[in-house]
C-alpha positions in Angstrom: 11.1 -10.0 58.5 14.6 -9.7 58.1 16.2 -12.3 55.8 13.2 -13.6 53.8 12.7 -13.7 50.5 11.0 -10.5 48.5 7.3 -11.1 47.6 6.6 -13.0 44.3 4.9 -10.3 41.9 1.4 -11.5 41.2 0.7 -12.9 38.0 -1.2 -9.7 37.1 1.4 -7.5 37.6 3.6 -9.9 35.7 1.7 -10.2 33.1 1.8 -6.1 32.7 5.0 -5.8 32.5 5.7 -8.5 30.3 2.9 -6.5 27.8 4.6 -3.3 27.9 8.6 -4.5 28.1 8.4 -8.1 25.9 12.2 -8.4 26.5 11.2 -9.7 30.2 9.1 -12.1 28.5 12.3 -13.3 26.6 15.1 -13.3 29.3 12.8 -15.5 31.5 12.2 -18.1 28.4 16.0 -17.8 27.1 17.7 -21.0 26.3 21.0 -21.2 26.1 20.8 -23.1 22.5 19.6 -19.9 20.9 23.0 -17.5 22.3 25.0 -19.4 19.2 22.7 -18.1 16.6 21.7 -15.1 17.9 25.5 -13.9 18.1 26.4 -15.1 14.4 23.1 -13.5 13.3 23.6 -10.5 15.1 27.3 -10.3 13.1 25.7 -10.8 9.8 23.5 -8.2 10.0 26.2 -5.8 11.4 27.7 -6.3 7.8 24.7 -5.4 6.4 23.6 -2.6 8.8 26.5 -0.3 8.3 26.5 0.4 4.2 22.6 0.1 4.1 22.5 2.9 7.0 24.7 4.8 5.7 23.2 4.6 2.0 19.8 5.5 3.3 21.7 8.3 5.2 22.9 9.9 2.0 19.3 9.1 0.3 17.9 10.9 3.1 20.0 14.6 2.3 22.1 13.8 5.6 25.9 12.8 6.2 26.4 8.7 6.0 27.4 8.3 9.4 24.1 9.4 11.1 22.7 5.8 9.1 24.6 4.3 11.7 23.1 6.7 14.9 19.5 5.9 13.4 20.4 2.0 14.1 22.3 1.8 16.9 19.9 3.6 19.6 16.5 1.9 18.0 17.3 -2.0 17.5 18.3 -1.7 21.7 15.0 0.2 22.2 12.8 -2.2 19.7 14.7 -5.5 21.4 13.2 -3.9 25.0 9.5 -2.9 24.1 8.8 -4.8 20.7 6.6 -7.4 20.8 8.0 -9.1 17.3 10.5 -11.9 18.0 13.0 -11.2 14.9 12.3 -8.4 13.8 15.0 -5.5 12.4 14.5 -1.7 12.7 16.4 1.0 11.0 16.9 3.5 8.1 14.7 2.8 5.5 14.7 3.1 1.8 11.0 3.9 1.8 11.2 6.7 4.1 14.2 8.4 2.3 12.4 10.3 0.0 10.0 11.3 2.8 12.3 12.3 5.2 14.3 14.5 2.6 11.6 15.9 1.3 10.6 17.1 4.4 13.8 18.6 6.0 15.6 19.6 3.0 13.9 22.7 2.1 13.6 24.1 5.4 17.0 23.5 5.9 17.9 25.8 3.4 21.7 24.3 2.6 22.8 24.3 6.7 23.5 20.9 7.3 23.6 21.2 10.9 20.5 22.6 10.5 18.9 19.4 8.4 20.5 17.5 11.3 18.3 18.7 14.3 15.5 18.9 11.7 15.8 15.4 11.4 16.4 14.5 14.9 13.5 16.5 15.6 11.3 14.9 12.8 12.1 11.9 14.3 10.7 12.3 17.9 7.4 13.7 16.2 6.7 10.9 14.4 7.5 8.9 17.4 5.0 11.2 19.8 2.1 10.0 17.2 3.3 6.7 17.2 3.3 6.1 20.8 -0.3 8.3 20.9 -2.0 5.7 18.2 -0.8 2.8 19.7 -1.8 3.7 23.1 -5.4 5.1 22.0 -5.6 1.9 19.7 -6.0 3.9 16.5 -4.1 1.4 14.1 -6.7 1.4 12.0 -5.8 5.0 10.9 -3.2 3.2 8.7 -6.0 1.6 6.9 -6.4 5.3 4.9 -3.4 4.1 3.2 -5.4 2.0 0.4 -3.6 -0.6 -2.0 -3.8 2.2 -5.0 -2.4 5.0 -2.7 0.9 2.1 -1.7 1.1 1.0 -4.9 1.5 3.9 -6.6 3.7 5.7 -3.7 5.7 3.0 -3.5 6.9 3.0 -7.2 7.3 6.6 -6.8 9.3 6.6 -3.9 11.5 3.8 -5.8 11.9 5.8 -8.7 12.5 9.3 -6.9 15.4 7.4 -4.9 16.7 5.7 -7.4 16.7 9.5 -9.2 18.5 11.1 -6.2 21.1 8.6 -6.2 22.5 8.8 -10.2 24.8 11.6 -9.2 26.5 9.7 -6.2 26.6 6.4 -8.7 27.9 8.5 -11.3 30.6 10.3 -8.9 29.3 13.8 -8.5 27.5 15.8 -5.8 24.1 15.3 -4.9 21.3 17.3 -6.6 18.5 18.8 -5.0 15.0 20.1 -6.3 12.2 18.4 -7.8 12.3 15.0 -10.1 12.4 17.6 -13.1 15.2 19.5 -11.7 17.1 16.6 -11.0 16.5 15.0 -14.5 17.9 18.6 -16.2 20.7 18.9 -13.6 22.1 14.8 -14.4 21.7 16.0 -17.7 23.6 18.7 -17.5 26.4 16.8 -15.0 26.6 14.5 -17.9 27.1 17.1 -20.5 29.5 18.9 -19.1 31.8 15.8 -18.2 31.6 16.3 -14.1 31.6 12.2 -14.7 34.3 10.3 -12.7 34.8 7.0 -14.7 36.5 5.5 -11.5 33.0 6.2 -9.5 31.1 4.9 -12.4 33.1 1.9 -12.4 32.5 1.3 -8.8 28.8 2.4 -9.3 27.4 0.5 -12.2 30.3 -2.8 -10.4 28.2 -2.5 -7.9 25.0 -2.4 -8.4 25.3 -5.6 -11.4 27.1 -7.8 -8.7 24.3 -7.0 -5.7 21.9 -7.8 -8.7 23.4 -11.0 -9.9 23.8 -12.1 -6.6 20.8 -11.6 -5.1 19.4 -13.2 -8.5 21.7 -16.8 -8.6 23.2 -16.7 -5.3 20.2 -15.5 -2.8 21.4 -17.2 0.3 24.7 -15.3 0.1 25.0 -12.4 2.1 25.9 -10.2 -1.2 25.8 -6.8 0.8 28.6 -8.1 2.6 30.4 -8.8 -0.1 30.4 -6.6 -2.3 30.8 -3.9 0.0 33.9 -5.4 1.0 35.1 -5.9 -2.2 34.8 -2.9 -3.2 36.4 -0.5 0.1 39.1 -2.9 -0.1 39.4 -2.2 -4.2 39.1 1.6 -3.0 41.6 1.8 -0.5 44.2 0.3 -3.1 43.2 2.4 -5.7 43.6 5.6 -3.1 47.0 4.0 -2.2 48.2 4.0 -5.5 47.3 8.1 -6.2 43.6 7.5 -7.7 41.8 10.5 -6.5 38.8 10.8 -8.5 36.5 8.5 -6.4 34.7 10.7 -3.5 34.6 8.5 -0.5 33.1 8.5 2.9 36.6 10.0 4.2 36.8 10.2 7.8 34.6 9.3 10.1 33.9 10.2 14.2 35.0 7.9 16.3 32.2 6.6 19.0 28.4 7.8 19.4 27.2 11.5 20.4 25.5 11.9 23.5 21.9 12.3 24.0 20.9 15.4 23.1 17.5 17.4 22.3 17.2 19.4 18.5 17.3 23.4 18.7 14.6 24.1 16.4 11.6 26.7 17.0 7.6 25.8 17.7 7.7 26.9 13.7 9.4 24.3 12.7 7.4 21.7 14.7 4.2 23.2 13.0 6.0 22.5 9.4 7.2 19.2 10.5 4.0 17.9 12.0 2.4 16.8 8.5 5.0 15.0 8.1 5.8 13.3 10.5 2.0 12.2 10.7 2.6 10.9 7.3 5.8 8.7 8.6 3.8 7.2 11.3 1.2 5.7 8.9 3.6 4.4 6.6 5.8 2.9 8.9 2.4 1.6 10.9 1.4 0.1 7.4 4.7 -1.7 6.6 6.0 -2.7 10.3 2.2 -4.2 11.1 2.1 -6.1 7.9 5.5 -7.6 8.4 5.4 -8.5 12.0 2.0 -10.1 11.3 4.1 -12.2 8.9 6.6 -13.2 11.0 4.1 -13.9 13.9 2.0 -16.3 11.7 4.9 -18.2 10.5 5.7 -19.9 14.2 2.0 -19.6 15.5 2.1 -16.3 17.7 0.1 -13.7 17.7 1.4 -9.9 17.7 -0.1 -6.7 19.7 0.0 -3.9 16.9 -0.7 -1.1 19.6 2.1 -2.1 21.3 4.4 -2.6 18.1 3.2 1.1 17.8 4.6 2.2 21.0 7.4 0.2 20.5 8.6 1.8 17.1 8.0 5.5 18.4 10.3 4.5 21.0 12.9 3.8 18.9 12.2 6.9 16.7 12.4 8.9 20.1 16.4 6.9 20.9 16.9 8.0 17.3 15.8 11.4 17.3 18.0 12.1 20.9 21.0 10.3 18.9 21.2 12.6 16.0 19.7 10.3 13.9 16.1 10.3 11.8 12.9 8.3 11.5 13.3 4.4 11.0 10.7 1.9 10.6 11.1 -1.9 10.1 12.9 -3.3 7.5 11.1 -6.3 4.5 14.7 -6.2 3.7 17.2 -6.8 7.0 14.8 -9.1 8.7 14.8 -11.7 6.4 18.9 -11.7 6.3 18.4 -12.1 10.3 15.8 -14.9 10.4 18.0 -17.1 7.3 21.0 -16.2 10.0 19.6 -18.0 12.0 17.6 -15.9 14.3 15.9 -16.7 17.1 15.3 -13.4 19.5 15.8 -9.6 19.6 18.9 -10.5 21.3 20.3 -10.5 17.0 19.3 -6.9 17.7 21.6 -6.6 20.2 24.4 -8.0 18.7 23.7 -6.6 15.9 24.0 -3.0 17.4 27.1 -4.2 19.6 28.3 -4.3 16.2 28.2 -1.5 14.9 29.2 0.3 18.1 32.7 -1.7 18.0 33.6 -0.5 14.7 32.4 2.9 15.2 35.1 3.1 18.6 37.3 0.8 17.5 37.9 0.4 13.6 36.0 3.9 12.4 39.0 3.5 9.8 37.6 0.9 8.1 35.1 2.6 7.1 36.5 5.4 5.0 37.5 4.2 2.0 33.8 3.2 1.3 33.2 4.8 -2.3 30.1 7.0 -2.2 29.0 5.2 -5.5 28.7 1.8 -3.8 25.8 3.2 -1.0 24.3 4.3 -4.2 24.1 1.4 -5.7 23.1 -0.2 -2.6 20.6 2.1 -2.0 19.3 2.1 -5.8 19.4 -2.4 -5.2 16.9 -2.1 -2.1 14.7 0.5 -3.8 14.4 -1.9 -7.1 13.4 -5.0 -4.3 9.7 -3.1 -3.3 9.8 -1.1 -6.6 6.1 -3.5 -7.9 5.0 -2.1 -11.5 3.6 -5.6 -12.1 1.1 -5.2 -9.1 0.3 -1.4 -10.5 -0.3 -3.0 -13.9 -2.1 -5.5 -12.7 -4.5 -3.2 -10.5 -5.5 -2.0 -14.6 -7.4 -5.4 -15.2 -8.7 -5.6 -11.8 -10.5 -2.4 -11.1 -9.7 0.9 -13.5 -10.8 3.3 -10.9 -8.5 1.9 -8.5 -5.3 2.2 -11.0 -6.2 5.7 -11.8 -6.0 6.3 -8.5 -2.5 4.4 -8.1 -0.9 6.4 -11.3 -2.5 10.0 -9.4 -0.7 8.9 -6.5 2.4 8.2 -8.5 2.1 11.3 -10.3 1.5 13.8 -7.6 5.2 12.2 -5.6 7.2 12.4 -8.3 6.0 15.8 -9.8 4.3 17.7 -6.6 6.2 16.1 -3.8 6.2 13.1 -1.3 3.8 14.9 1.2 1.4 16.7 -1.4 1.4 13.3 -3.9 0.0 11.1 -0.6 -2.5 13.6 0.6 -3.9 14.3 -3.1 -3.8 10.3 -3.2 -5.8 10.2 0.3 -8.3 13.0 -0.6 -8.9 10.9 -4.2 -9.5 7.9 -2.4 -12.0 9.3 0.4 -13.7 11.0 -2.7 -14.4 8.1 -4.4 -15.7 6.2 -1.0 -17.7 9.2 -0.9 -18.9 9.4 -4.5 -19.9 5.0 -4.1 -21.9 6.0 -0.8 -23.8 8.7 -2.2 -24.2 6.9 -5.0 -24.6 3.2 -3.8 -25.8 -0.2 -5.9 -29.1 -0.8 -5.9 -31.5 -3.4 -7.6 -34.9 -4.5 -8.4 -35.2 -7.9 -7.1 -36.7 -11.1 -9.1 -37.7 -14.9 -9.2 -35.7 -16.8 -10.7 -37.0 -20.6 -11.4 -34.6 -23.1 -9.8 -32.8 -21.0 -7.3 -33.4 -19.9 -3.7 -34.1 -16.1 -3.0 -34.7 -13.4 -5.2 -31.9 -11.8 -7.4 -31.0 -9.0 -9.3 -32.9 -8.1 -12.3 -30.4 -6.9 -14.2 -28.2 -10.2 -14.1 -30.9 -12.1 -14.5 -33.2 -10.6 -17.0 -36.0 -13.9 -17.1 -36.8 -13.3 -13.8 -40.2 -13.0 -12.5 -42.0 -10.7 -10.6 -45.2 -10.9 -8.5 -48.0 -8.7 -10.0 -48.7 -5.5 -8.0 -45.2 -5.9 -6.2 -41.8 -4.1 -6.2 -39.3 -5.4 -4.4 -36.2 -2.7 -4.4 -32.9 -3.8 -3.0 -30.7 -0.6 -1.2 -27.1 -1.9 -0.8 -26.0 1.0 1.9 -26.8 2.9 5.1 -29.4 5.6 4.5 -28.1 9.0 5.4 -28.4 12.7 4.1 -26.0 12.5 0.8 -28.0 9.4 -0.2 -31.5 9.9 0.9 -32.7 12.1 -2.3 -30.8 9.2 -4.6 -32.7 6.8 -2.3 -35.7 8.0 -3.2 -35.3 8.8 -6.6 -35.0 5.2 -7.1 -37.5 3.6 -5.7 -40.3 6.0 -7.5 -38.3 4.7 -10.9 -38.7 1.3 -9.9 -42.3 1.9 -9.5 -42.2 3.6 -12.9 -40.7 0.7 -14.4 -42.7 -1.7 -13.1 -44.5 -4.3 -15.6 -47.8 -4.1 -13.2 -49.3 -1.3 -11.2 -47.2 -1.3 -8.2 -49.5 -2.1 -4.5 -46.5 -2.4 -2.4 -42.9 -1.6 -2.3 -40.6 -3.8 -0.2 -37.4 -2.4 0.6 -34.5 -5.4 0.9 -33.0 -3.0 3.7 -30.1 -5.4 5.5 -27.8 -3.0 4.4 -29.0 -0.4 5.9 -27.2 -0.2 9.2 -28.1 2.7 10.1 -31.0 5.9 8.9 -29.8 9.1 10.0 -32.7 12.1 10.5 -32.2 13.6 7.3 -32.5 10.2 5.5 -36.1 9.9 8.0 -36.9 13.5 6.7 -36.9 11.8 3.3 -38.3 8.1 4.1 -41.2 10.1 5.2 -42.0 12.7 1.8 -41.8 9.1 -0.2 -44.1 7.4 2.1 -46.4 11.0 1.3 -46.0 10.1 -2.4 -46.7 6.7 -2.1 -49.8 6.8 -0.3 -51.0 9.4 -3.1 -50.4 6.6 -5.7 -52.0 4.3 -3.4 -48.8 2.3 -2.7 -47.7 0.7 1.0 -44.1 1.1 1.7 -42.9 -2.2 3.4 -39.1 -2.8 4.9 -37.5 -6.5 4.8 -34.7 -7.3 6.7 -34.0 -4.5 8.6 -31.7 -4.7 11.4 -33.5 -4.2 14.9 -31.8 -0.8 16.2 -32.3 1.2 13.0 -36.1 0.1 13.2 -35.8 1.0 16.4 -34.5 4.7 15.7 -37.2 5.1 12.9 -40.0 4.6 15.9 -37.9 7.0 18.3 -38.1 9.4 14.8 -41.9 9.9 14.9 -42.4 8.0 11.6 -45.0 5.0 13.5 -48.3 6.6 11.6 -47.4 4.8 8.5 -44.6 2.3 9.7 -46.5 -0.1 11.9 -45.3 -3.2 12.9 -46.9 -5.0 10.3 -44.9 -2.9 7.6 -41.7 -4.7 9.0 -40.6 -8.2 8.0 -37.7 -10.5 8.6 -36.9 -11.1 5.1 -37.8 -10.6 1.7 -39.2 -13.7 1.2 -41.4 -13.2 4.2 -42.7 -10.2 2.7 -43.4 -12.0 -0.6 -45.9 -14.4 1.6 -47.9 -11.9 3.2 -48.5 -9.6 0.4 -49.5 -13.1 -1.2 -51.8 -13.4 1.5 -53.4 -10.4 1.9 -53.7 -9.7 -2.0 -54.6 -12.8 -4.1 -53.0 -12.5 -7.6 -52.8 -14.9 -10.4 -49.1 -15.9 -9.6 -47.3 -19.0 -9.0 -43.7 -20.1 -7.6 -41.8 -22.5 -9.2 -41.2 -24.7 -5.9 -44.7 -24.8 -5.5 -45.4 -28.0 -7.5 
């Protein structure tokens, strides 16, 4: 009928949309208390956006300004499809090293070319980002172990911090691996391609953002010093001081939307590493929205924070920027700003866009040794060799895995050092599955159960019994180990063995090879005159070992709820001169 109101959407549907675009969710809760802070937060972080941006730009083998096209285009997208109330995308220092190492050498020196690499690098990792979040495949991240983050993570800080001693020391970038680029800052040294005005800036720098952020945390240091210093810069430059390279002039606006020319070759060579991106930012974005979430009560959707971030990676790859992921770093200076929504975002971006049409001049006195120093300040913040160290005491195996991981970014690459860290890591979950615990079980007087010999040597055992305790799923790279034990228990037993009980509640599952195997020990146990009885075994793996064909010698009767149960009947049916201690 004409003139009446349009039909209420259903809760349902509401509640679908509100899922996929959170900023609905916002708008309709907004109270007009939070515009105050959300507008002076959103001008804070503009400060710190713009040098941070740029500086992880530069890190990133690509000119400062696309910093600032990598944050513009994903804090609007994140503030319309994240599901985290504060939190801040863009560049980051983490993914510097990845993203040079990626599109560097296939740029071969073009810089246009490293340009739609990147933009094009970025929309990958944003395709596989939107795919795991929408097949709910988080959990890939979880490959990414503590020893593989540990030790990428200090490489990553000390390969940045590497790239950026020519720009703090006022010459040109180097390129290469971390041995190249140690002889090459030797050699810029040597031959006196120093500028002492860049140094000054530089090393300025990089002590006040450190003494700062040290006594005066709660001051927005970034800010300051980076206004410090392009004002101290553009009166040097004034005054005829040319030997400080600076950002120099800058476009004016945003480019339009537009898709990378590269060929299906170059997706094939970027598609590793682009996987690679999507884990790591997955890893650190899930972690710190959890955070944040926990901190007022809420609860966050990681598949949807997925879909969320490879939507902004797509804005930045269409915007001529690169891959971003959340920042440990930017969020926290919104939230003590006084945050309260992703509307900070948006203000935040609005920010950036005004001086970008407006006031581009500001920017280009900004000394190229400051973002270094910035750069080199945020990479010394998640740089952690106290948690490496510290992985020594607590497991060796794991540190050794940390320092390979470490080793293989700084001397084989970004790409080559996480995959040899992933392949060590799955080798070693491989190696303690083949190869799992396993115990002969005891009596121990005054305590419930039965126990491990070995930690309790004045155990007791019941004559004519082996209990043997299999701490793993049965399965075709174990079985032979499996069964190699138990005929040593046997061996070692201080009485001829009658029966051997299995403690089987790990054993989740028996695949057929592992039956193939259960079957040739239950052959050489009845030769010896030996029953084989399972304790605790979970009801669909017994299940499957009936459906296997193996019922001639597993009965029903060879199956028992416990260990302990076990113990009883074999007491039962075989009277032996044995007595437990909570039988007085």
């Amino acid at each position: 009928m004409n003139g009446s109101p349009p039909p209420t959407p259903s809760p349902a549907s509401a509640a679908h949309w509100t899922r996929w675009v959170p900023a609905l969710r916002v708008v309709r809760g907004y109270r007009r208390e939070w515009l105050g802070h959300d507008l002076l937060a959103g001008l804070v972080l503009t400060a710190v956006l713009i040098p941070v941006g740029m500086g992880y730009a530069q890190a990133s083998g690509l000119p400062p300004i696309h910093g600032l096209y990598a944050t513009v285009l994903p804090l609007l997208a994140y503030a319309l499809f994240g599901p985290s109330r504060v939190l801040v995308l863009g560049p980051d220092s983490t993914l510097a090293a990845v993203i040079a190492a990626i599109i560097l050498p296939l740029a071969a020196g073009s810089p246009g070319r490293a340009l739609a690499l990147a933009g094009a690098l970025a929309l990958l990792t944003a395709a596989f980002q939107v795919l795991l979040g929408l097949a709910r495949l988080g959990m890939v991240a979880d490959l990414l172990s503590k020893p593989i983050r540990l030790g990428f993570m200090n490489a990553i800080a000390f390969t940045v911090i590497i790239s950026q001693l020519p720009g703090l020391l006022g010459a040109r970038g180097v390129s290469g691996s971390i041995p190249d680029r140690v002889v090459a800052l030797v050699a810029i040294v040597r031959d006196g391609l120093v500028s002492p005005t860049a140094v000054a800036f530089g090393l300025g720098s990089l002590v006040a953002l450190l003494l700062l952020r040290r006594w005066r945390p709660r001051w927005p240091a970034v800010l300051l010093v980076v206004v410090a210093a392009t004002a101290l810069s553009a009166l040097l430059l004034r005054h005829g001081d040319a030997d400080l390279p600076i950002l120099g002039t800058i476009p004016r606006g945003l480019p339009l939307p537009a898709w990378p020319g590269i060929g299906w070759h170059d997706v094939v060579a970027l598609a590793p590493g682009a996987l690679i991106i999507a884990l790591l930012s997955l890893a650190d974005t899930s972690v710190l929205s959890r955070t944040l979430a926990a901190r007022d009560g809420s609860r966050v959707d990681q598949n949807q924070e997925m879909v969320a971030l490879g939507l902004a990676n797509a804005a930045a790859g269409l915007f001529q920027g690169f891959p971003v992921s959340s920042s440990s770093s930017r969020t926290p200076v919104a939230e003590a700003a006084g945050a309260r929504t992703q509307l900070t975002g948006v203000f935040g971006a609005a920010g950036i866009v005004a001086v970008l049409v407006l006031a581009p001049g500001l920017l280009q006195t900004m000394p190229i040794a400051l973002l270094s120093a910035v750069v080199i300040v945020a990479c010394l913040s998640f740089a952690d060799p106290k948690g490496l160290w510290a992985l020594r005491r607590q497991r060796r195996v794991e540190f050794l895995l940390a320092l390979v991981c470490f080793a293989g970014v700084v001397l084989l690459g970004v790409l080559e050092g996480i995959g040899l860290g992933i392949g060590l890591s799955l080798m070693v979950l491989i190696w303690n599955t083949w190869h799992p615990y396993s115990a002969v079980l005891v009596r121990v007087d005054g305590r419930k159960g039965f126990h491990d010999a070995l930690r309790h040597p004045t155990g007791r055992t019941v004559p004519g019994l082996v209990l043997f305790r299999w701490d793993a799923p049965l399965f075709f790279a174990n079985a032979e180990v499996f069964r190699e034990r138990a005929l040593q228990a046997l061996d070692e037993a201080p009485t001829p063995a009658v029966w051997l009980v299995v403690a089987a509640d790990a054993m989740t599952d028996i695949d057929t090879t592992a039956a193939e195997s259960l079957g040739e020990l239950m052959a050489e146990l009845r030769q010896r005159q030996v029953q084989l009885h399972l304790a605790g075994l979970k009801g669909p793996v017994r299940d499957r070992l009936f459906h296997y064909g193996l019922t001639p010698d597993l009965t029903e009767a060879r199956f028992s709820p416990t260990v302990g149960a076990a113990v009883n009947l074999y007491r039962a049916t075989h009277p032996v001169n044995w007595k437990d201690w909570d039988e007085d």
